[in-house]
C-alpha positions as a printed Julia matrix, in Angstrom:
616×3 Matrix{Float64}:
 -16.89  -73.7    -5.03
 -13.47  -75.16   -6.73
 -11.54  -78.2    -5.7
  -8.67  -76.84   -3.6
  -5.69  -76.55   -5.46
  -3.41  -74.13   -3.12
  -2.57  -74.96    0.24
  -0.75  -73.27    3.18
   0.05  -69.44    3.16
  -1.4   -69.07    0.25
  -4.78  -70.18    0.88
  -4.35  -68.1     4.12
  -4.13  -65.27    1.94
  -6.41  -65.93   -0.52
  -9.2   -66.76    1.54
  -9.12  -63.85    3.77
  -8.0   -61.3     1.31
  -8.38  -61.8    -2.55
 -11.95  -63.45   -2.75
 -13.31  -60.26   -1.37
 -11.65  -57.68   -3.22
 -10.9   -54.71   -1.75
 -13.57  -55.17    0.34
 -13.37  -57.8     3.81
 -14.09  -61.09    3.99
 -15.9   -61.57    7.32
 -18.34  -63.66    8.78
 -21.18  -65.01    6.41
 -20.81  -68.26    4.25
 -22.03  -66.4     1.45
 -18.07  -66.55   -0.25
 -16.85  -69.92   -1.16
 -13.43  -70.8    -0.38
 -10.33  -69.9    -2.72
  -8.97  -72.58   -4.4
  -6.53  -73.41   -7.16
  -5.32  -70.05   -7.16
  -5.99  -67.28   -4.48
  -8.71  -64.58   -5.69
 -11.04  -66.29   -7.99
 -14.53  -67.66   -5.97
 -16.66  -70.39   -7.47
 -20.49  -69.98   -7.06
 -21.89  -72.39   -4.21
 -23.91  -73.82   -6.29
 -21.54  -74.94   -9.2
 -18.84  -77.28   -7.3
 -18.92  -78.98   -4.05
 -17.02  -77.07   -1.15
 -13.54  -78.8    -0.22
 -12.21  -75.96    2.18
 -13.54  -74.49    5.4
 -15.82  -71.38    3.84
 -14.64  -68.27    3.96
 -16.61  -66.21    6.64
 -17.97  -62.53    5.32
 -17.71  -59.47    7.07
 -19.56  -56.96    9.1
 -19.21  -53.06    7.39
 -20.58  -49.64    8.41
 -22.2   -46.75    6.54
 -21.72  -43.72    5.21
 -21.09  -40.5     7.31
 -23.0   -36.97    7.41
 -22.01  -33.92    7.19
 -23.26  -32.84   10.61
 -19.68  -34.1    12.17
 -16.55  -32.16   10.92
 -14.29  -34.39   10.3
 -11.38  -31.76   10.95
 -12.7   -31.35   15.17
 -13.49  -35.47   14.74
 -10.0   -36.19   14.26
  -8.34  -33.42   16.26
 -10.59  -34.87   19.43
  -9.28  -38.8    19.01
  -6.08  -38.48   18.03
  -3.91  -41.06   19.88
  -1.1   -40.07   22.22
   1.26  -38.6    20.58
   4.94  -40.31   18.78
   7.77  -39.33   17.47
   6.76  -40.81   14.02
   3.08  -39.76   14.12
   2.26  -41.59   10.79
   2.99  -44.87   12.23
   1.0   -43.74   15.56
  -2.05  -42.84   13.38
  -2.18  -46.2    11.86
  -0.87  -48.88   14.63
  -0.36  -46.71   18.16
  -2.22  -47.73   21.17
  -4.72  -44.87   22.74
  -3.18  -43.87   26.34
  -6.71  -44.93   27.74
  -9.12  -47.55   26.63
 -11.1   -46.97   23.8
 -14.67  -48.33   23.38
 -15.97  -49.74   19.88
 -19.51  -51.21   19.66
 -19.87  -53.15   16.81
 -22.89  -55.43   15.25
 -21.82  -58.64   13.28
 -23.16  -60.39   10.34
 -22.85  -63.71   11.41
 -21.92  -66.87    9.43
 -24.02  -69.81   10.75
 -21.11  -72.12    9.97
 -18.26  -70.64   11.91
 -17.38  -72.41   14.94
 -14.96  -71.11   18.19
 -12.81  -73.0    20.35
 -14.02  -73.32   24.05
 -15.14  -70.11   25.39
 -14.29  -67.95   21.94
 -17.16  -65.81   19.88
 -17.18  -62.67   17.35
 -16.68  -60.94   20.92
 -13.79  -62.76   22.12
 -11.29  -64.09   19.82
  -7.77  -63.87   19.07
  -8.35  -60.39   17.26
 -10.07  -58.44   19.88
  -8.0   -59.7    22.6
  -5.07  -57.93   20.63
  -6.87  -55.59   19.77
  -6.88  -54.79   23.37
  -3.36  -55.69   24.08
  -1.82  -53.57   21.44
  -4.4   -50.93   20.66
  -6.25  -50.23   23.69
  -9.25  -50.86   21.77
 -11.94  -52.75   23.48
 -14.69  -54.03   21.11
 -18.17  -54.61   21.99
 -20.18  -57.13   19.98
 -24.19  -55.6    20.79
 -25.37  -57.93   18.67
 -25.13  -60.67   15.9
 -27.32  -61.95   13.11
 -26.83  -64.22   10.2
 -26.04  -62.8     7.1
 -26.79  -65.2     4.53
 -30.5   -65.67    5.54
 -31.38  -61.78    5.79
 -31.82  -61.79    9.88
 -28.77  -59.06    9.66
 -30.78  -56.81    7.41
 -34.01  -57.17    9.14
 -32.21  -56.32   12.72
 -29.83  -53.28   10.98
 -33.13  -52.12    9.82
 -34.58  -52.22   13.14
 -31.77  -50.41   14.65
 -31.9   -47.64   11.28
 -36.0   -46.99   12.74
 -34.89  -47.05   16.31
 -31.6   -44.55   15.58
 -30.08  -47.45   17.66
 -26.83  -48.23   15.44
 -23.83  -49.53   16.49
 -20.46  -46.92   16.26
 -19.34  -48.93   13.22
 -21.75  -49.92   11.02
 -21.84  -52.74    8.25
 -23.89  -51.88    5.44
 -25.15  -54.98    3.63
 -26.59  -53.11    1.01
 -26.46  -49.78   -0.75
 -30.32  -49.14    0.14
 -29.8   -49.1     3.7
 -26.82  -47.1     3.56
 -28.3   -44.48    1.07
 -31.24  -44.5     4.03
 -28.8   -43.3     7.0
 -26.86  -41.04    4.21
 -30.27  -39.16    4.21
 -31.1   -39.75    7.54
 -27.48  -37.71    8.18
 -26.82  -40.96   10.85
 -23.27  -41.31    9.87
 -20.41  -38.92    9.74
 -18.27  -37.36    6.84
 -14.57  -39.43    7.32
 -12.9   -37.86    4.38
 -10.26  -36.74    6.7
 -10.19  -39.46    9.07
  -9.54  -41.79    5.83
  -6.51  -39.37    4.55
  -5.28  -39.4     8.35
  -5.42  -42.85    9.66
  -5.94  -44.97    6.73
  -2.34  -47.5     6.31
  -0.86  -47.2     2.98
  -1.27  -50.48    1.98
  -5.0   -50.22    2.96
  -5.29  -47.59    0.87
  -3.72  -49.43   -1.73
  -6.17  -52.12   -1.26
  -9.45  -50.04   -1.42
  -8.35  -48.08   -4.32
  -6.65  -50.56   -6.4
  -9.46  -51.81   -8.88
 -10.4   -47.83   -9.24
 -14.09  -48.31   -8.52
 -15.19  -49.45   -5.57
 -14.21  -46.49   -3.65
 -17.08  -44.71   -5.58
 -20.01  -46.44   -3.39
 -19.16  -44.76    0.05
 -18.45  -41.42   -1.85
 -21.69  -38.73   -1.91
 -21.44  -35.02   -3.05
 -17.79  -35.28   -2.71
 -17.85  -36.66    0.78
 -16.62  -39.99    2.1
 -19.51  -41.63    4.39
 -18.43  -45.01    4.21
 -15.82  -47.79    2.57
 -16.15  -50.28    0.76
 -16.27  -54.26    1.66
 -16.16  -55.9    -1.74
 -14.65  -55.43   -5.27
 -15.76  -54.67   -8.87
 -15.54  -58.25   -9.32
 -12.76  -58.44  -11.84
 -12.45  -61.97  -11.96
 -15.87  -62.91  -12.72
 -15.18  -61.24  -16.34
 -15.54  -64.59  -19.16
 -13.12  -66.68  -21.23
 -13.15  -69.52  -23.37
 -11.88  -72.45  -22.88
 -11.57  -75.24  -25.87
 -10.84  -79.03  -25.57
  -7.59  -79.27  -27.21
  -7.55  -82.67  -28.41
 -11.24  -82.5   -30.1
 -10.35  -79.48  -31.4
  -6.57  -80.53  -32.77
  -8.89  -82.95  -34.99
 -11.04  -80.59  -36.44
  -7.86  -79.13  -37.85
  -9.2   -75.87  -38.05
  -7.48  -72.69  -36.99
  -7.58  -71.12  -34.46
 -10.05  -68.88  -33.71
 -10.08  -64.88  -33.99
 -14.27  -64.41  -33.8
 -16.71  -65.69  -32.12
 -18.33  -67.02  -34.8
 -15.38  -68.98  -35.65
 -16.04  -70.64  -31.77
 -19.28  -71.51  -32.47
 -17.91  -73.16  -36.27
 -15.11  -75.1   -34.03
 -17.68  -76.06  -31.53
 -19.71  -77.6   -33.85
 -16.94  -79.04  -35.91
 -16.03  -81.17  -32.69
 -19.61  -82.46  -32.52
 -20.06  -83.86  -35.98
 -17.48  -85.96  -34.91
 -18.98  -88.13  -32.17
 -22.54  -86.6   -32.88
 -24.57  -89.2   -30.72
 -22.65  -87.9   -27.47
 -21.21  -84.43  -28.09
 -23.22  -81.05  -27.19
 -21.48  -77.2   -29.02
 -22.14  -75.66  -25.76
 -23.63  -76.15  -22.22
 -26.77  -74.16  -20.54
 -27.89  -74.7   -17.36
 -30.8   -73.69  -14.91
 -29.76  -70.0   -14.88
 -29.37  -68.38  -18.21
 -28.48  -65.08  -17.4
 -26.0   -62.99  -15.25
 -26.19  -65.04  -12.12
 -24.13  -68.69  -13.97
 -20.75  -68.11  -13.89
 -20.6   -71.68  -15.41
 -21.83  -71.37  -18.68
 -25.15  -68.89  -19.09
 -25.53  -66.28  -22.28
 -23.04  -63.54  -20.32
 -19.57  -64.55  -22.56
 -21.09  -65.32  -25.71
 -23.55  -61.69  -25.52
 -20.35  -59.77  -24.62
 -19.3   -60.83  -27.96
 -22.17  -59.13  -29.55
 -21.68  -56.07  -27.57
 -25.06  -57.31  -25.33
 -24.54  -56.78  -21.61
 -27.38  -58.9   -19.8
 -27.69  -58.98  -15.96
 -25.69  -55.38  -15.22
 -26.76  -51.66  -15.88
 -24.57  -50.41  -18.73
 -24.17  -46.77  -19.71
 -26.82  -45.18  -22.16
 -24.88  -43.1   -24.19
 -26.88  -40.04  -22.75
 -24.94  -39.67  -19.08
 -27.71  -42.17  -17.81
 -27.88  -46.19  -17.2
 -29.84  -48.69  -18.82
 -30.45  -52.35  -18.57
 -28.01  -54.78  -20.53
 -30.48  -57.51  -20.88
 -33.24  -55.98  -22.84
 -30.06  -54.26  -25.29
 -30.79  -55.84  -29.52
 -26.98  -57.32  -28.82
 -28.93  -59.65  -26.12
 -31.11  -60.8   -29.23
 -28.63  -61.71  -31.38
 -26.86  -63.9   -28.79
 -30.15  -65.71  -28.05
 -30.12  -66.32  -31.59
 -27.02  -68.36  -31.6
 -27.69  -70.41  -28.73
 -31.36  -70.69  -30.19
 -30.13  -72.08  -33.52
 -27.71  -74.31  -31.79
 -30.43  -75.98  -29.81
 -32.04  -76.33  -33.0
 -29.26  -78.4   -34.91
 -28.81  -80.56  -31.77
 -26.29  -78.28  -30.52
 -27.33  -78.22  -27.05
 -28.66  -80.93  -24.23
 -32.32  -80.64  -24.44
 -32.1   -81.35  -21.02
 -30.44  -77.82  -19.87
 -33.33  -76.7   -18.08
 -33.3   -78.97  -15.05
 -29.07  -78.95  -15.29
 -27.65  -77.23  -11.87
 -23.65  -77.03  -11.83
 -22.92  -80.54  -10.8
 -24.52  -81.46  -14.46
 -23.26  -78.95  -15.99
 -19.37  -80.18  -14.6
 -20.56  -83.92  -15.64
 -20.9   -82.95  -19.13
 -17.54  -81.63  -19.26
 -15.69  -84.49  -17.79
 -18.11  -86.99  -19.63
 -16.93  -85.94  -22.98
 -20.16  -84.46  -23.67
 -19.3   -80.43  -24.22
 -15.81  -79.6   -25.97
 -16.11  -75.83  -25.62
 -16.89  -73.23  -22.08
 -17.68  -69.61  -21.93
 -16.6   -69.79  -18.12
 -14.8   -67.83  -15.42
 -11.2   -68.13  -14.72
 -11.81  -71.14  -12.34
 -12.83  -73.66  -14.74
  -9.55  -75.7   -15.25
  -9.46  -75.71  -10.9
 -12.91  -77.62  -11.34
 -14.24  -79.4   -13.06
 -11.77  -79.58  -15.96
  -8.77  -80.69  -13.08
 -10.27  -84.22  -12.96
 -10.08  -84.58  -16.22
  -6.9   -83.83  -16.4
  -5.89  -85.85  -13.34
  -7.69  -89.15  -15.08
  -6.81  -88.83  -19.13
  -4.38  -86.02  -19.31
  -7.15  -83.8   -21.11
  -5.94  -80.47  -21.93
  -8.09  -77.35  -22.64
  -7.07  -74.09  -24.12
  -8.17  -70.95  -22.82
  -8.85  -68.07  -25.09
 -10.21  -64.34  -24.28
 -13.75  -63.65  -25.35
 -13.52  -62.58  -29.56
 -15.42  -59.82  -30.65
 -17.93  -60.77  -33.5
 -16.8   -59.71  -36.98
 -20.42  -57.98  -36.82
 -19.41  -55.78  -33.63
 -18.22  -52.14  -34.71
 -17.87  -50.66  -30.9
 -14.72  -52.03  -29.0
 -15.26  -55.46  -27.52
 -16.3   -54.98  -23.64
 -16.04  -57.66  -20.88
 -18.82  -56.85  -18.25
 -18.17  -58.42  -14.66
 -21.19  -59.46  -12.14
 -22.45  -57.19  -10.43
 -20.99  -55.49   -7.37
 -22.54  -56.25   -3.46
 -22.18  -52.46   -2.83
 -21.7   -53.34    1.05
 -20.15  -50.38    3.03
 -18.56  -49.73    6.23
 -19.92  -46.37    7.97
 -19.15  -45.0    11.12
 -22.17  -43.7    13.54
 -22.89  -39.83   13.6
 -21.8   -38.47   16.78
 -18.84  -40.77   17.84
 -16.2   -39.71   18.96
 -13.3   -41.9    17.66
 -14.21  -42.99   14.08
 -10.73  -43.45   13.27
 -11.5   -46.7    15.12
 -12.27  -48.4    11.96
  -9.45  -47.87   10.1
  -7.13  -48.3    13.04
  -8.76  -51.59   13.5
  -8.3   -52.46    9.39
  -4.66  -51.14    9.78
  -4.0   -54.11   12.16
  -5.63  -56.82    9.64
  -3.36  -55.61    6.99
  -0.49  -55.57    9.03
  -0.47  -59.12   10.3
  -1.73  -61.03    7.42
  -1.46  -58.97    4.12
   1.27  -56.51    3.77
   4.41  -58.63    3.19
   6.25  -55.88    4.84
   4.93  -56.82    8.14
   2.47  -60.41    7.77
   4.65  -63.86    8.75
   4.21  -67.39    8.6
   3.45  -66.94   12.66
   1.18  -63.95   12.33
  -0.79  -65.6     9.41
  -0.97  -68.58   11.55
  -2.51  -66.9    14.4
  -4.4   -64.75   12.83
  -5.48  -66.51    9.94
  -5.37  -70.15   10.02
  -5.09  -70.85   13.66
  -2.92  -73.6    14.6
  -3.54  -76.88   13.36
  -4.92  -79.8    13.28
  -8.3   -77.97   14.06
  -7.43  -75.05   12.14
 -10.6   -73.09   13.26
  -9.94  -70.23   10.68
  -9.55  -67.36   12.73
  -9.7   -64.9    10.13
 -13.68  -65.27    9.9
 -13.59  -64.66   13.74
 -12.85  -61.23   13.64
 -16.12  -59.18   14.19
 -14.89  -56.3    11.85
 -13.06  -57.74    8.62
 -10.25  -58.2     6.85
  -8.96  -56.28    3.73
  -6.99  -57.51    0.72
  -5.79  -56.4    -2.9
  -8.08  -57.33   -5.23
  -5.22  -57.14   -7.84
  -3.45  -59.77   -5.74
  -4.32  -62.62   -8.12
  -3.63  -60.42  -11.18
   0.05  -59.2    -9.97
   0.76  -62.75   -9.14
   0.48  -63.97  -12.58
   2.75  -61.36  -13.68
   5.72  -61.74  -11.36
   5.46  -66.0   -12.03
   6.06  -65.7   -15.84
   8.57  -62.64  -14.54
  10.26  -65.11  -12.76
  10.19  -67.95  -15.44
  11.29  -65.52  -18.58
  14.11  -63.99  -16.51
  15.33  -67.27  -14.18
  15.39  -64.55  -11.04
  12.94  -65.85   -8.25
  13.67  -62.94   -6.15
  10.72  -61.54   -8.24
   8.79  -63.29   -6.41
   9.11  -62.06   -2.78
   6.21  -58.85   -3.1
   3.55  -61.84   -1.8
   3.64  -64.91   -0.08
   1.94  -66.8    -2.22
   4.06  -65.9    -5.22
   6.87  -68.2    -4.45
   4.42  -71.09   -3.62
   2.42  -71.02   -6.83
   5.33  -70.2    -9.06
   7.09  -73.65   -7.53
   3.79  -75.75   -8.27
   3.67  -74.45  -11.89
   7.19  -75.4   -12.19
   6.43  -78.83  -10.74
   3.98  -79.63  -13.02
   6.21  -78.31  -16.1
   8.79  -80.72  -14.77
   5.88  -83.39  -14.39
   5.18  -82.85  -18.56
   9.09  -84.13  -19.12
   8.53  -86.96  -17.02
   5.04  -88.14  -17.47
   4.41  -88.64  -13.62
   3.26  -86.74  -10.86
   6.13  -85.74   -8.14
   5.54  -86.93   -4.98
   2.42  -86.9    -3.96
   0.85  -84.23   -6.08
  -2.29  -84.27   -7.73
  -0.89  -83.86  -11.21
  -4.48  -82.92  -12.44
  -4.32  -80.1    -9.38
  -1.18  -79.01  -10.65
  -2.23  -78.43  -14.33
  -5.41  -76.51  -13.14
  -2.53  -73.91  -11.29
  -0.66  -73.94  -14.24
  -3.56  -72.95  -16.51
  -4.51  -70.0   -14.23
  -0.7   -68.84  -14.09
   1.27  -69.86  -16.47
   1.44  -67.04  -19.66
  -0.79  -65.13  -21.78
  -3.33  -67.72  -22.51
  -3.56  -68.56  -18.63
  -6.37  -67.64  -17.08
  -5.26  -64.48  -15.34
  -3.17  -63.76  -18.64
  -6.25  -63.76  -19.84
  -7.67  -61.14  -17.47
  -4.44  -59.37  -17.24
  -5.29  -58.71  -21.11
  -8.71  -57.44  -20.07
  -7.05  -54.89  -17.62
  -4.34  -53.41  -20.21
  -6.87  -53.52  -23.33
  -9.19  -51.8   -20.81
 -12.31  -53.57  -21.94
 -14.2   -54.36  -18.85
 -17.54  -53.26  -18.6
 -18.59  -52.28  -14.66
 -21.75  -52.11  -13.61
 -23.05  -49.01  -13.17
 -25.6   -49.16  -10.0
 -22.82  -50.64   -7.67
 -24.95  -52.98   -5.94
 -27.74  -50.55   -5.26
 -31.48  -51.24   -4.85
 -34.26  -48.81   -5.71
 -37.59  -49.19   -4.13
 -39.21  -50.38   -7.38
 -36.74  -52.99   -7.39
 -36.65  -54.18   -3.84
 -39.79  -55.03   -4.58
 -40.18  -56.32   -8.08
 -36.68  -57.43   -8.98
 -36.86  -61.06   -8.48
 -39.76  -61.25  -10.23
 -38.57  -59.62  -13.27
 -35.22  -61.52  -13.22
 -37.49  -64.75  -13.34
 -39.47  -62.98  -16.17
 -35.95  -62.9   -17.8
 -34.89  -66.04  -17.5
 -38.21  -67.83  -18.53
 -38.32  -65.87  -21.86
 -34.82  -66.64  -22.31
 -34.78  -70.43  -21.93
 -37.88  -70.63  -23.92
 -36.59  -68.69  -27.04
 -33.44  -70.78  -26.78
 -35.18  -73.81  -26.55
 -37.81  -73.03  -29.65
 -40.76  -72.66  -27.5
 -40.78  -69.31  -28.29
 -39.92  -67.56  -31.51
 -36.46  -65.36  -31.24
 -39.09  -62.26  -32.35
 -40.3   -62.76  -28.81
 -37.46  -60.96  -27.54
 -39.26  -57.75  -28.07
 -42.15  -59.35  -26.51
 -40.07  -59.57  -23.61
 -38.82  -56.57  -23.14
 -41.42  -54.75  -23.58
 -43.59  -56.66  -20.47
 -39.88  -56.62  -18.41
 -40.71  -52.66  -18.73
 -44.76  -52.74  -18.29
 -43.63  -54.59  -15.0
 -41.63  -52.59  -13.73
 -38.91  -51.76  -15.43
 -39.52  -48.48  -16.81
 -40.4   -47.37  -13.62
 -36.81  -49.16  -11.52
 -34.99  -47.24  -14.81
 -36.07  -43.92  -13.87
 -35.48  -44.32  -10.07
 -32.15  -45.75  -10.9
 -31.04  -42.45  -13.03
 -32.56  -40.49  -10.19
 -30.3   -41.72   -7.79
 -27.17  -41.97  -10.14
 -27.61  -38.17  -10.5
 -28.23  -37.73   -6.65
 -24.55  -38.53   -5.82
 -23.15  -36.23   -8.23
């Protein structure tokens, strides 16, 4: 998680809304906190938590086609109003309306006096302006796995709950089958809020893991994971003394990066590795420097025949080993990177150790903003550069998608519940149409000083834009190129960053911080914001270029894999530390793939193409 750089309505935004994508962010401390700027999540394990954690959310499954969802709708429809669109989404149901719902828990949240997931803020207004009352049947933790042991209880027993949160795409594919949840194509069209709509559907993917044979059995909680998509960041004043240019390959990275070595050799590394070489560091890892090779490791990437195949056994893979491996070689990297977790890994960049980062957009909002804050050290930030080997257009892959799903039960009788429910989120802390400073407040925050973080209290969830982060980047350097603020008013949190980059641009004329601000804060929201070699110019880049590279299996488990999987990503990781660090020859790469397949990989590469084809 990221020192906290944003404070106040944005962070009530961001916390709630952006981390999670299009999806909710509910009740599990699984999602760490935003920070210096609203959508972009640290992993846990790479920076200490500052904030309150985020809480996850509980989701349903898919739907069946057993349950028309013409008659479904025709059956619940709320009383009716003179504007029936707004009725649909917000209107309160002449009589009560029962909802049983399961949560996944987050062992960290804690209520005021006499609260729960059951009775909170947001289902006593649910009640009051909806007529909806919910019913909490029963809770488990989320992070642990006791929610997907109990849902799969209640999957044998046919004993779900009328909204269901699917915490994985096996368990929903196993009610899909089972026909335990309904079709709510309609329902969606009918009672689904614009700007929820807009939210679900803005990334363009995630909408694709509640859809089978045309049908719409569930929605999703999550994104594609945009943000987690690489950059490179440089040390400018190491690299200003290199006096080379700057660079348009990645090979000319790795020349810079080694350049800035040779000149404090005894303490400087080209790059930093960690304990997790693959997909899973969003710190460092092979993922930026392979997508410059065309290598995808860690997701399943098309394979050119209308199937999927796995990125990490892919030749590109090899030849990014290969750099890192010769690196090591010439001193180039710690010997120590085995044993380095993310706390390390930060050290050596504020201890003048590593001069160059293949990171996510967070980076400058920790580590690099304590650098900053103590010896005004600025870093540049540069997309990934295709190698002057790569002939296919330069792709930037994201991690992998959760896949979770909300579905609603087979058989009950008011499944526009759920989005009825959603509709309310939205409209009191994320559509600036409707959300205020008072609504986010009680709804969000909660009041201060305890500020219990009511948001994670709901038992449903809470849906955001996963472009928020993205359209906010645009509208600040709108704002700045153009002098008009009023730019600025499509989000809260607009205003509020724009003013703290402009702070900190004043700051650079005077030398000092203003006020009390953290000056080394301030330049880590500049660097995400503030134009095209920002961070999120960066990834706004990504999105008009069209390079990323989704992965394909949307968070789904075969049975091969549910099985096997960890022990092949260990498999992974062991061959790949041990070619990088010359214990193994780089030929061993095809020793490795060809016992990740013997183990199970051939077999978890047919099943996944099996089910790819089955929702067609």
């Amino acid at each position: 998680m990221k020192k906290s750089i944003i404070s106040g309505l944005a962070l009530a935004i961001v916390t709630a809304m952006a981390a999670s994508g299009c999806g909710a962010n509910n009740n599990t401390a699984n999602n760490a906190p935003a920070t210096a700027a609203p959508a972009t999540v640290a992993p846990a394990s790479e920076a200490p938590a500052t904030t309150a954690a985020a809480p996850d959310t509980a989701t349903a499954d898919t739907a069946t086609t057993e349950a028309p969802a013409t008659d479904t709708a025709t059956a619940a429809a709320p009383v009716a109003s003179a504007d029936q669109d707004q009725q649909n989404w917000f209107g309160a149901y002449d009589t009560p309306v029962t909802v049983n719902l399961a949560v996944a828990s987050n062992a960290a949240m804690t209520f005021p006096d006499g609260w729960s997931y059951g009775n909170n803020i947001w289902t006593t207004s649910w009640k009051s302006d909806l007529n909806v009352d919910a019913n909490v049947v029963w809770e488990a933790v989320q992070a642990n796995g006791d929610y997907d042991t109990k849902l799969n209880l209640a999957i044998a027993s046919n004993d779900l709950p009328d909204i269901i949160f699917f915490n994985t795409q096996a368990q929903f594919q196993q009610c899909v089958q089972a026909g335990l949840v309904q079709d709510i194509t309609d329902i969606y069209n009918t009672y689904a809020y614009p700007r929820l709509k807009s939210n679900m559907e803005a990334d363009g993917e995630c909408m694709s893991w509640g859809n089978v044979g045309g049908k719409l059995l569930g929605i999703p909680q999550g994104s594609v994971n945009l943000p987690t998509a690489r950059m490179i960041f440089i040390r400018d004043d190491w690299f200003k003394a290199t006096g080379l240019p700057a660079p348009k390959t990645i090979e000319d990275v790795v020349a810079i990066a080694k350049a800035m070595r040779a000149q404090d050799p005894t303490v400087r590394f080209d790059f930093q590795l960690g304990t997790q070489i693959g997909a899973q560091d969003g710190m460092s890892g092979i993922v930026g420097l392979a997508n410059c090779y065309g290598g995808y490791p860690g997701i399943w990437v098309p394979d050119g025949n209308g199937g999927l195949e796995y990125g990490s056994i892919q030749p590109a893979v090899k030849t990014a080993l290969q750099v890192y491996a010769d690196s090591y070689a010439d001193g180039g990297i710690d010997p120590g990177f085995p044993s380095y977790d993310g706390g390390k890994l930060a050290e050596q960049l504020t201890g003048g150790n590593v001069g160059v980062a293949i990171s996510e957009v967070w980076l400058p909002s920790w580590p690099l903003n304590s650098l900053y804050d103590t010896d005004q050290v600025d870093w540049d930030t540069y997309p990934l550069l295709a190698s002057g080997t790569l002939t296919s257009p330069l792709k930037i892959q994201c991690d992998a998608p959760s896949g979770r799903v909300f579905a609603v039960k087979t058989g009950y009788d008011h499944p526009e519940v759920l989005f009825k429910l959603l509709n309310y989120a939205v409209e009191k802390i994320d559509d600036p149409a409707t959300a205020t400073p008072e609504s986010l407040l009680a709804f969000h925050a909660g009041p201060p000083p305890e500020n219990w973080g009511y948001g994670g209290m709901t038992p449903l969830g809470l849906w955001g834009d996963p472009m928020t982060n993205f359209n906010t980047q645009k509208r600040i350097m709108q704002a700045f190129s153009s002098g008009d603020t009023s730019v600025l008013n499509s989000n809260p949190q607009d205003l509020e960053q724009y003013n703290i980059v402009a702070r900190f641009l004043d700051e650079q004329k005077t030398g000092q911080p203003t006020g009390d601000a953290d000056i080394g804060n301030d330049w880590g929201t500049y660097k995400y914001w503030y134009g095209d070699n920002s961070g999120y110019g960066v990834l706004n880049a990504y999105v008009a270029n069209d390079q990323f590279m989704i992965d394909g299996l949307n968070g789904y488990m075969t049975p091969t894999m549910l099985k096997q999987w960890s022990s092949l990503l260990d498999l992974e990781n062991q061959y790949f530390m041990q070619i990088i660090s010359g214990q193994r020859p780089i030929s061993d790469f095809d020793a490795f793939v060809s016992a990740w397949k013997a183990g199970g990989g051939d077999t978890i590469t047919q099943e996944v193409n099996a089910y790819i084809q089955s929702r067609k």
